[in-house]
C-alpha positions in Angstrom: 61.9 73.4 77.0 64.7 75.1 75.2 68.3 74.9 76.1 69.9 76.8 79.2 71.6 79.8 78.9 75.7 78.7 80.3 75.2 75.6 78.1 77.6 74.7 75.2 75.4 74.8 72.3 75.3 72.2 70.8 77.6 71.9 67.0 76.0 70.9 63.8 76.3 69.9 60.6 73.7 71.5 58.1 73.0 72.6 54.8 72.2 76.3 54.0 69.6 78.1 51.1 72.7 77.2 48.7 73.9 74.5 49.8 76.9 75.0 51.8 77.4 73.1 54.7 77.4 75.4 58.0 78.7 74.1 61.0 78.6 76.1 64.6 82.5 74.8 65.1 83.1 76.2 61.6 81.7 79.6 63.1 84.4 79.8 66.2 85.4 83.2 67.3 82.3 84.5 66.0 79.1 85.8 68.0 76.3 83.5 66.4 72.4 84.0 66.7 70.6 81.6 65.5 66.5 81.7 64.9 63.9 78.7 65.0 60.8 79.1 63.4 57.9 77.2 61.6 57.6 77.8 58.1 58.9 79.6 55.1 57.0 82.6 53.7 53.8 82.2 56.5 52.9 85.6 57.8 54.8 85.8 61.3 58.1 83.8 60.3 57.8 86.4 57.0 57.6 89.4 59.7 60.7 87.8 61.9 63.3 87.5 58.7 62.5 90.9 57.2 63.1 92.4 60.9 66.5 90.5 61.3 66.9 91.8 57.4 66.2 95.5 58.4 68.7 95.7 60.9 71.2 93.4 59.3 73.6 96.2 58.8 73.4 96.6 62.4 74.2 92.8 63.4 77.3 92.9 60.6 78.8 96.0 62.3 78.7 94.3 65.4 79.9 91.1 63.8 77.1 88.6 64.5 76.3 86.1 62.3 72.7 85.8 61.7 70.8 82.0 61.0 67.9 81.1 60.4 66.7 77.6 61.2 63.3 75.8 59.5 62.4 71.9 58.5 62.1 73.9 55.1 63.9 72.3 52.3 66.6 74.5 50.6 64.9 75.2 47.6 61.9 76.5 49.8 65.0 78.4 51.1 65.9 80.0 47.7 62.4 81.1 47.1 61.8 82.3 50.4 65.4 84.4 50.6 64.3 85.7 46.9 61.2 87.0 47.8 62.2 88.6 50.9 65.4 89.4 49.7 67.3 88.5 52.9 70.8 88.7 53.1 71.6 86.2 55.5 71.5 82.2 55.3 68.6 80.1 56.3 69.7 76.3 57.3 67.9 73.6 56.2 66.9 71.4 58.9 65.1 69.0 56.6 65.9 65.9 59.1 65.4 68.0 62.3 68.3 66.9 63.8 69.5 70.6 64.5 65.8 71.2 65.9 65.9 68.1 68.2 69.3 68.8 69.6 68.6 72.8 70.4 64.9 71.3 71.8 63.0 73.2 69.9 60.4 70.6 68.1 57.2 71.5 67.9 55.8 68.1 66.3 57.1 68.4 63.2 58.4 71.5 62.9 60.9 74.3 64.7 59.1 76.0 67.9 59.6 80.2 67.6 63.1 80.3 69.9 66.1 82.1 69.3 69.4 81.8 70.6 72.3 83.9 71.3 75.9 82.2 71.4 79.1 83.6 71.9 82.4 82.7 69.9 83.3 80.3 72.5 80.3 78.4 71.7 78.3 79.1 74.8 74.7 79.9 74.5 74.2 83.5 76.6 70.8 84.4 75.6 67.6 82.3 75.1 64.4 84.2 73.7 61.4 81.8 73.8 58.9 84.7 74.0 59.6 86.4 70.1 57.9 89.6 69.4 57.8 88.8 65.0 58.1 92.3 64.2 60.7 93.4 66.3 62.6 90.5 67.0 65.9 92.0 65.3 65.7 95.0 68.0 64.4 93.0 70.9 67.6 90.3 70.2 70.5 93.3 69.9 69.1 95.2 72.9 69.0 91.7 75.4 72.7 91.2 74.1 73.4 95.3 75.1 73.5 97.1 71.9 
């Protein structure tokens, strides 16, 4: 069951497609959403990162910070952000550690959840239910936009 929304979400410590380490604390002040999902470049995680990457112009005028979070290895990252051409970082949960502690395992890799956080580090929107295609839309119009 994924975390509550009120909760303090939960900081990390994790790699990114080019290997800069991301940290939630590191992101303070700033309104974070941050996606689970399975598996680089499979059909329905391909569909959820190109809808976040079609309205990402939307998500920086508001000044979210998008993330993406997979088991995927950084590389598988590189190739996958390439292909796609997305514009926003995917972590690399390689250990699952950021997976376990959000409660999102799936048995070996991220369960479909996305959360909303605001820049106090408390999670205010929890989407377990994720529409692939119009996940972007359905996440900005839950937070009001």
């Amino acid at each position: 069951m994924a975390l509550a929304v009120g909760t303090k979400a939960p900081d990390f410590n994790v790699k990114d497609t080019n290997g800069n380490v991301v940290t939630l604390a590191g992101l303070a002040g700033k309104q974070v959403v941050m996606y689970f999902y399975p598996k680089d470049d499979t059909p329905g995680c391909t569909k959820q990162a190109c809808s976040f990457r079609d309205n990402y112009s939307v998500y920086q005028d508001k000044g979210i910070v998008i993330l993406g979070v997979s088991k995927d290895s950084e590389s598988d990252h590189q190739a996958f952000t390439e292909k796609f051409d997305l514009p926003f970082p995917l972590l690399a949960d390689t250990t699952g550690s950021l997976i376990a502690a959000y409660d999102v395992d799936g048995g070996g890799y991220a369960k479909r959840v996305t959360y909303a956080i605001d820049g106090t580090g408390n999670i205010v929107h929890v989407d377990a239910s994720v529409k692939t295609d119009t996940h972007a839309t359905d996440i900005l119009k839950a937070l009001g936009y």
